[in-house]
Every structure is written in structure tokens, then in C-alpha cells.
C-alpha positions as a Python dict, from the first residue, in 0.01 Angstrom:
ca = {
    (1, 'X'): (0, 0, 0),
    (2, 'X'): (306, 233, 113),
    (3, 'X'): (441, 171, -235),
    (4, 'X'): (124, 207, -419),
    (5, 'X'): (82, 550, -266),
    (6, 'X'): (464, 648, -317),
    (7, 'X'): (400, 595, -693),
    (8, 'X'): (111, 784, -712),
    (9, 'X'): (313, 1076, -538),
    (10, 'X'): (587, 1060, -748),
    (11, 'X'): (312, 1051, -1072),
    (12, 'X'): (170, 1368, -959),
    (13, 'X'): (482, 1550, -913),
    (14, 'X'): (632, 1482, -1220),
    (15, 'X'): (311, 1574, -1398),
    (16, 'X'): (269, 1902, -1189),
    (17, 'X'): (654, 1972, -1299),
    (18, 'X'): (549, 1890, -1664),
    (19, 'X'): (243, 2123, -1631),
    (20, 'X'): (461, 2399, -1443),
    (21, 'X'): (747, 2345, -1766),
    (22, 'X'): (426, 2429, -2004),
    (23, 'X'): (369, 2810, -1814),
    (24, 'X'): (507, 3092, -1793),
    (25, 'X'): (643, 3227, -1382),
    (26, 'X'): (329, 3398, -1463),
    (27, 'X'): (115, 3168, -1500),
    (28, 'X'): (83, 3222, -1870),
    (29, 'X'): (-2, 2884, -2122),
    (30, 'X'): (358, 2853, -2317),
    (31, 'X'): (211, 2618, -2576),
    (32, 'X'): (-132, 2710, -2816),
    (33, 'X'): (-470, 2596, -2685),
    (34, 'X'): (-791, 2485, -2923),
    (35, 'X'): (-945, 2870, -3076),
    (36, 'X'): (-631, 3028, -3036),
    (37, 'X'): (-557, 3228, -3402),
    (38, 'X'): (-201, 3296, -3512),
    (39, 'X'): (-2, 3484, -3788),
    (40, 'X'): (271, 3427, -3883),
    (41, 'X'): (579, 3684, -3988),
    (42, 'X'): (889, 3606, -4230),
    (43, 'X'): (1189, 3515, -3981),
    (44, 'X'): (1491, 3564, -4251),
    (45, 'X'): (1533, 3976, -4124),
    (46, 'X'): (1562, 3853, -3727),
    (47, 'X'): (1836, 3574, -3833),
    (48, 'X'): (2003, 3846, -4044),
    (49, 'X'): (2002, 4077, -3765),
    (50, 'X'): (2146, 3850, -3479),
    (51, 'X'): (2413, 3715, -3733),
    (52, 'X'): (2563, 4118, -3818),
    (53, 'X'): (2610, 4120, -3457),
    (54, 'X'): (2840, 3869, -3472),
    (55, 'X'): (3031, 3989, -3715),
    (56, 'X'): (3116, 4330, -3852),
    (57, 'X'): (2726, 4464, -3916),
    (58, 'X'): (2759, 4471, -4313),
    (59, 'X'): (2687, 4139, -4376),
    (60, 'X'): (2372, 3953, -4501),
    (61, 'X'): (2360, 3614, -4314),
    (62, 'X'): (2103, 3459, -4406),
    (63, 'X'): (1997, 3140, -4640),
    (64, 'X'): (1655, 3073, -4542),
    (65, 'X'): (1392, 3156, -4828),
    (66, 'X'): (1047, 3349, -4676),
    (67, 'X'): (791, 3109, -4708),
    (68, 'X'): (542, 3306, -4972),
    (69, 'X'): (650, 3616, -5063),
    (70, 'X'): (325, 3932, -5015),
    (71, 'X'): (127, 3738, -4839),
    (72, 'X'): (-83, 3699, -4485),
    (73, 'X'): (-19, 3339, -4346),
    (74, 'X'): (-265, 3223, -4089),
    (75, 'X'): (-379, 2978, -3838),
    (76, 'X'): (-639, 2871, -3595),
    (77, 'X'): (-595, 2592, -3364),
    (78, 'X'): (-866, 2315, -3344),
    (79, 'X'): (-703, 2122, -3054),
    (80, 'X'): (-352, 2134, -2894),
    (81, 'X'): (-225, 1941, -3156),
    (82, 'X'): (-411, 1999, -3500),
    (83, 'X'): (-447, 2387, -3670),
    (84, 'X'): (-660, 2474, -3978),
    (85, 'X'): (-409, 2705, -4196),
    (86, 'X'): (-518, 2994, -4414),
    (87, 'X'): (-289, 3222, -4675),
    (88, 'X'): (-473, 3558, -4866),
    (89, 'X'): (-371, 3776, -5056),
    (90, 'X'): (-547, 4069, -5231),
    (91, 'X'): (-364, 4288, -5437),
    (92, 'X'): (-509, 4571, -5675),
    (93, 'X'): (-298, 4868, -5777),
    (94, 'X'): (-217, 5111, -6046),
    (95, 'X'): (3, 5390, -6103),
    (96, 'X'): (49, 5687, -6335),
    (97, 'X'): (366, 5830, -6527),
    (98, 'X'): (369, 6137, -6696),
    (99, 'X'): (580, 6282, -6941),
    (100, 'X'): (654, 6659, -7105),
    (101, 'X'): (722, 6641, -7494),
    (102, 'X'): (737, 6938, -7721),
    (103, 'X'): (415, 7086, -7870),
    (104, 'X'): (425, 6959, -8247),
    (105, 'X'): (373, 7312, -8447),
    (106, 'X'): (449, 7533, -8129),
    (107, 'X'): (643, 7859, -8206),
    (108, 'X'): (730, 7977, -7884),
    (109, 'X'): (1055, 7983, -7747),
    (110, 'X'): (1082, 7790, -7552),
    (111, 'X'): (817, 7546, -7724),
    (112, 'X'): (508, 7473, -7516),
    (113, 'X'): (416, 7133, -7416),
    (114, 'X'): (207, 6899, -7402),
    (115, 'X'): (179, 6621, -7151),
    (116, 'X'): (210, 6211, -7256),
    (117, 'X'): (114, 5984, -7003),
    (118, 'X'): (130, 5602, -6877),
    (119, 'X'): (-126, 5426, -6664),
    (120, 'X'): (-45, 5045, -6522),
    (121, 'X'): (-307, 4855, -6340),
    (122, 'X'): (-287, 4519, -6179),
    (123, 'X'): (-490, 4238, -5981),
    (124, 'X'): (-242, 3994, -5793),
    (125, 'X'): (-491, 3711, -5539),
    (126, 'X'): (-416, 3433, -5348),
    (127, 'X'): (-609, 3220, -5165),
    (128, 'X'): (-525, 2918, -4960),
    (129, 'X'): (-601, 2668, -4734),
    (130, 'X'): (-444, 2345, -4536),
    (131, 'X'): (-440, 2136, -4231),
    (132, 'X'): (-128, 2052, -3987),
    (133, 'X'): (-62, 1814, -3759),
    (134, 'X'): (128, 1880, -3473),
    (135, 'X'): (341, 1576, -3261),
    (136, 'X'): (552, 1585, -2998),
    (137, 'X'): (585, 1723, -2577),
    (138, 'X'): (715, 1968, -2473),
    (139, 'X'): (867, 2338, -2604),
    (140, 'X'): (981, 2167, -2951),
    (141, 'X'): (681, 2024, -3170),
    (142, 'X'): (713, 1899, -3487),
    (143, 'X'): (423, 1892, -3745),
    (144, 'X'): (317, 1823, -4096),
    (145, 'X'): (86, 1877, -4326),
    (146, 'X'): (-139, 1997, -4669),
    (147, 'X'): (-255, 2265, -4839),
    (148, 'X'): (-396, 2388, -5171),
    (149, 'X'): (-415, 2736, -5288),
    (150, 'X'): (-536, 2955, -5625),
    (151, 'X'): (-376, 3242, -5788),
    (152, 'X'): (-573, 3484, -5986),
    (153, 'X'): (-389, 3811, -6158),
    (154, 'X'): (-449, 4051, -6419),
    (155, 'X'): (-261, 4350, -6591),
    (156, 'X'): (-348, 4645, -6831),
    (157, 'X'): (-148, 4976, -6931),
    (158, 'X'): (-334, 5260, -7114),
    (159, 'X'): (-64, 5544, -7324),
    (160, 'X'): (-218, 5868, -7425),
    (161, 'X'): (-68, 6125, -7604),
    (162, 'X'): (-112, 6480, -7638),
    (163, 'X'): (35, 6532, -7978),
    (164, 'X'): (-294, 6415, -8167),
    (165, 'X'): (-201, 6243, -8518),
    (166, 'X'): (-372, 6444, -8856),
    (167, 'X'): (-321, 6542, -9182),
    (168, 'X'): (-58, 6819, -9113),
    (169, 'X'): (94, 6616, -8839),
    (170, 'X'): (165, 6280, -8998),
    (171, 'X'): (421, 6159, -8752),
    (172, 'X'): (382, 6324, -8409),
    (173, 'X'): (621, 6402, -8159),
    (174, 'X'): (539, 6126, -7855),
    (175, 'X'): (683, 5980, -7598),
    (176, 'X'): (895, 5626, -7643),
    (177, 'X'): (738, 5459, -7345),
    (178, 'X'): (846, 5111, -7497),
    (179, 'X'): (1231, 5168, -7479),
    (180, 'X'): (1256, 5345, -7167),
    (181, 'X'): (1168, 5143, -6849),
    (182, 'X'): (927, 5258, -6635),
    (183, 'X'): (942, 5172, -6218),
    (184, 'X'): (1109, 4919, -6322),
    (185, 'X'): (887, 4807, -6624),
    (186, 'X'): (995, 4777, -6975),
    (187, 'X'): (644, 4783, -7161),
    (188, 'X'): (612, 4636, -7529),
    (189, 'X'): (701, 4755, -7823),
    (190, 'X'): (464, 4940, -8059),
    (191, 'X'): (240, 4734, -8347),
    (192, 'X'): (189, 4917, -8675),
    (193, 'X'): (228, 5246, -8499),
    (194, 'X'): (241, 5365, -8091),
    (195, 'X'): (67, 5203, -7876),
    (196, 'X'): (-267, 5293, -7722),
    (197, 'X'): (-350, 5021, -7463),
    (198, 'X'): (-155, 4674, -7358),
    (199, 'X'): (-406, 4405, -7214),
    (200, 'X'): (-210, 4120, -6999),
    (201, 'X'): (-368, 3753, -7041),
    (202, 'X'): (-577, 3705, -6735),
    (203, 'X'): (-302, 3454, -6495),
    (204, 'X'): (-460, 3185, -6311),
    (205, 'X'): (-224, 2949, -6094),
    (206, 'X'): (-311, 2623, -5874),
    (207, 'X'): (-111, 2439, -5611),
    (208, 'X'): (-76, 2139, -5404),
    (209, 'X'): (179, 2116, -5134),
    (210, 'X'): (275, 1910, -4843),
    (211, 'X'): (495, 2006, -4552),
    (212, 'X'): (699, 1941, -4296),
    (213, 'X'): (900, 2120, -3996),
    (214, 'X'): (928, 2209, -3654),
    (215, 'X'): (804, 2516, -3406),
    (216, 'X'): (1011, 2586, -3087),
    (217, 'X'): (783, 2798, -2858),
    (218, 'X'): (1106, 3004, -2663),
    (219, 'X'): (810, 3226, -2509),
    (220, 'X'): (404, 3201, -2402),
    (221, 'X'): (277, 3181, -2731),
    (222, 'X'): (569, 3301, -2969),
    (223, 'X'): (753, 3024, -3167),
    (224, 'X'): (987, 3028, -3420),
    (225, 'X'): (978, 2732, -3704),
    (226, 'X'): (1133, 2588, -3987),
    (227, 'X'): (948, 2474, -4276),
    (228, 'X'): (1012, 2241, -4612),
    (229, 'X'): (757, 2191, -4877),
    (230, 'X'): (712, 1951, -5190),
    (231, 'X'): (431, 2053, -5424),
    (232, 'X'): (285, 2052, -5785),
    (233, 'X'): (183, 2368, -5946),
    (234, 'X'): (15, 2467, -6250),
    (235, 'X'): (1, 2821, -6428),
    (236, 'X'): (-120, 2950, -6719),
    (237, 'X'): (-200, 3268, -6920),
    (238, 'X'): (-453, 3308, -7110),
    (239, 'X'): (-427, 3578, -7463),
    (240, 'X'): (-371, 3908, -7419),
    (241, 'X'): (-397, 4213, -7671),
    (242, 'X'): (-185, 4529, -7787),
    (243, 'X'): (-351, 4819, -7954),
    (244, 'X'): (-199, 5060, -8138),
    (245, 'X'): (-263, 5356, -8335),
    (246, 'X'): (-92, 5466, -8650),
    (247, 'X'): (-129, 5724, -8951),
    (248, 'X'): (-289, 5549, -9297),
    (249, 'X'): (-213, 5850, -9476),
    (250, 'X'): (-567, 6003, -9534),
    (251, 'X'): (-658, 5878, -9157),
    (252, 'X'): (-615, 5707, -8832),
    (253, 'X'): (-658, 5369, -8777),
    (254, 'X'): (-613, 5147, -8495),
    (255, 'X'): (-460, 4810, -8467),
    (256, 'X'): (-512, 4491, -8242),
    (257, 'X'): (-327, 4188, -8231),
    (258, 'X'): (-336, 3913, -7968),
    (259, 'X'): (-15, 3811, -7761),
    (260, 'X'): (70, 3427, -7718),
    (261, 'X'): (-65, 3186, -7461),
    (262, 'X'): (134, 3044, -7173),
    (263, 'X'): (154, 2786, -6922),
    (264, 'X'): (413, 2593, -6706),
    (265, 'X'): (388, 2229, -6486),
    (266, 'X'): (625, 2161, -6184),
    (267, 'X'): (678, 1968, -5906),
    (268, 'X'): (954, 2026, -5646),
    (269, 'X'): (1088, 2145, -5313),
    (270, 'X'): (946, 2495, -5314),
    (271, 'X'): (1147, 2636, -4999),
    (272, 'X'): (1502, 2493, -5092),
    (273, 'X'): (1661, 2683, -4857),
    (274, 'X'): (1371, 2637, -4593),
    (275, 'X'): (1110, 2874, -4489),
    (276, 'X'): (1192, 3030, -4155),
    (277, 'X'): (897, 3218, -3952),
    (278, 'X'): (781, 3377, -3643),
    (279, 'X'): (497, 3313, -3516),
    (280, 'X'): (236, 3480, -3234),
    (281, 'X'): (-72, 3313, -3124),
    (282, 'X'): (-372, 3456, -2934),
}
């Protein structure tokens, strides 16, 4: 009986040490519990950080790849040891670039001028969603997992002009958006005369990916991981179209032609390097 109790002693104290391991000296959970929600944050800038201070500061230590570049990664935990996982991503932008070019026919001295512009709008979406499976005791839990996402994008850039082509103006003075890159851009080049308007093919991506890794919780509800991923993806770009504008000699007529499909297949490690993260639950 003596024995029997000693043992269940012993059983509780290790368990109540186990349990103590698992809070914080204030009394704070260390590990996630079921309906807690995380994000997570790219952990390559932290690693770069701490490894400058070990050497002279101008360094850029790092070879860990961010695990999906512009976009919101996401959890929410079912239990202790399983997590629903969510990625989105909703991008719409556009942008304008204008230009001064001489005033064909101006007299003035200086000439006047007259303003050529460029306007670039795009759609970039992703949406995706996965399960993982956490195992392990303790601070360091590994996990694994699946998830599936979509890709949706778009693109369009409109040129006007101010020099106007006519009859006494054949070949008007405008701006050569095509050979000069623009933030960074290097639009196409012009079809039977300038262009007016460049339509991108609409973009429409799918993936499949499993994972694998580990989190190490070094605080209540912070962790840092490591992730690798193998997965097949599939893209492909539908036709686009290029309009232009050009002088017939008696008057103006525009152009459209149609730009190439596209598509690509692959399967491979996606995070070569491996995806390093931060994450905070709550």
C-alpha cells in the first residue's frame, strides 16, 4: 500500500513539474490551446540581424527563403495538436507616369508642351487553405501537413498622347514609353504604330503542397519554425492584346493583335533553402 501510494506521489509531481514546464512564472499557457488564431511573420530579417552582430554589421547572413512572398499566413488551432491554416492575398494597384514632350507646331521659345502619359493597373490574389498536424511534448513540436491554394492576376497599361495624329501632323512628336523602363517596367514595343492600350492575359495558378517542420515555442505563445515543402503547381496565361494607333495616310486607324498563350507544370521542393517564420498566437 506504502508503495502504491509512493508511486502515485511521485506521478503527480512529475506531472505538476510537466504542467509547471508548459507556463510561464506567470502563470501564462507557453504552448497554443484549441481557438487560439495565429499569424505568422517572415523570420529571414531577425536571423540576419542576430548574425551582423556577430560579425562586422555589413553582412547579409542569411539562407533561409520566406515562405510566400506578399502574403498573410494564418492559423487557428482546433485542438492542442491539429491547426486549420489559411494564406490571402489581395492585391489591386495602379500607377500613373507622366511625361513633357514638345508641342508639335508650337512657335514659342521655348516650345510649349504637351503632356504624354502612362497608366499600369494590376490584380495579384491568393487564396489558400491546409491542415497541420502537430506531434511531440514539450517546447519543440514537430508537425506536418497539406494545403492547396489559387492564384488569380491581371494586368493592363493605357498610353495617351497629347500630340494628336492628322493630316498636317503625320508623324507626331510622342513619348517612347516602350524603350525606356518605367518603375522598373519595360512595356512592349509598338504594333503598326504607338501604342494605345496593352491588355495582360488574365493569370490563373493552382497548387498542391505538403509540408513538414518544426516550431520551438522560446516564449508564451511566440515560436519560431522551420518549414520544407514539396508541391505541384500549375500556371497558365490566357491571350492578351496590344492596340496601337498609327497614320494610314488620309486617316487614323487602330490596330489589335493578340499576344501568345502560356503555361508551365512543376513539381519540387518549393522552400530549398527552408522557410523560416515567427509566429504569435492569441
Amino acid at each position: 500500500m506504502k508503495k502504491l501510494i509512493l508511486t502515485v506521489a511521485l506521478a503527480s509531481a512529475a506531472a505538476f513539474v510537466n504542467a509547471q514546464d508548459m507556463m510561464s512564472k506567470r502563470g501564462t499557457p507557453i504552448l497554443p490551446e484549441a481557438g487560439d488564431w495565429s499569424i505568422g511573420f517572415d523570420g529571414t530579417p531577425i536571423l540576419r540581424y542576430f548574425g551582423n552582430l556577430m560579425t562586422d554589421g555589413n553582412n547579409n547572413n542569411t539562407n533561409a527563403a520566406y515562405q510566400q512572398q506578399n502574403t498573410i499566413v494564418g492559423k487557428m488551432m482546433k485542438d492542442e495538436n491539429t491547426a486549420m491554416r489559411g494564406k490571402i492575398r489581395l492585391g489591386f494597384g495602379s500607377s500613373t507616369v507622366e511625361n513633357l514632350v514638345d508641342q508639335d507646331g508650337s512657335t514659342s521659345t521655348p516650345p510649349a508642351t504637351v503632356v504624354d502619359s502612362w497608366k499600369a493597373s494590376g490584380t495579384d490574389i491568393t487564396l489558400g487553405a491546409g491542415l497541420q498536424k502537430y506531434r511531440g511534448k514539450g517546447r519543440l513540436k514537430g508537425f506536418y501537413g497539406a494545403e492547396a491554394e489559387i492564384m488569380l492576376g491581371s494586368g493592363k497599361h493605357t498610353y495617351e498622347y497629347g500630340n494628336a495624329f492628322s493630316s498636317s501632323n503625320t508623324t507626331p512628336t510622342s513619348t517612347d514609353w516602350w524603350s525606356t523602363p518605367i518603375g522598373g517596367m519595360w512595356p512592349s514595343g509598338p504594333v503598326g504604330g504607338r501604342i494605345t492600350e496593352e491588355k495582360d492575359g488574365s493569370t490563373f495558378g493552382f497548387g498542391v503542397r505538403g509540408f513538414i517542420g518544426a516550431e520551438y515555442f522560446f516564449a508564451p505563445k511566440m515560436s519560431i519554425g522551420a518549414e520544407y515543402g514539396w508541391g505541384i503547381g500549375i500556371t497558365s496565361m490566357g491571350e492578351g492584346e496590344i492596340t496601337s494607333e498609327g497614320w494610314t495616310g488620309t486617316a487614323v486607324q487602330t490596330n489589335t493583335s493578340k499576344t501568345g498563350k502560356s503555361s508551365s507544370f512543376g513539381a519540387d521542393v518549393d522552400n530549398a533553402g527552408g522557410a523560416i517564420y515567427l509566429s504569435l498566437y492569441f
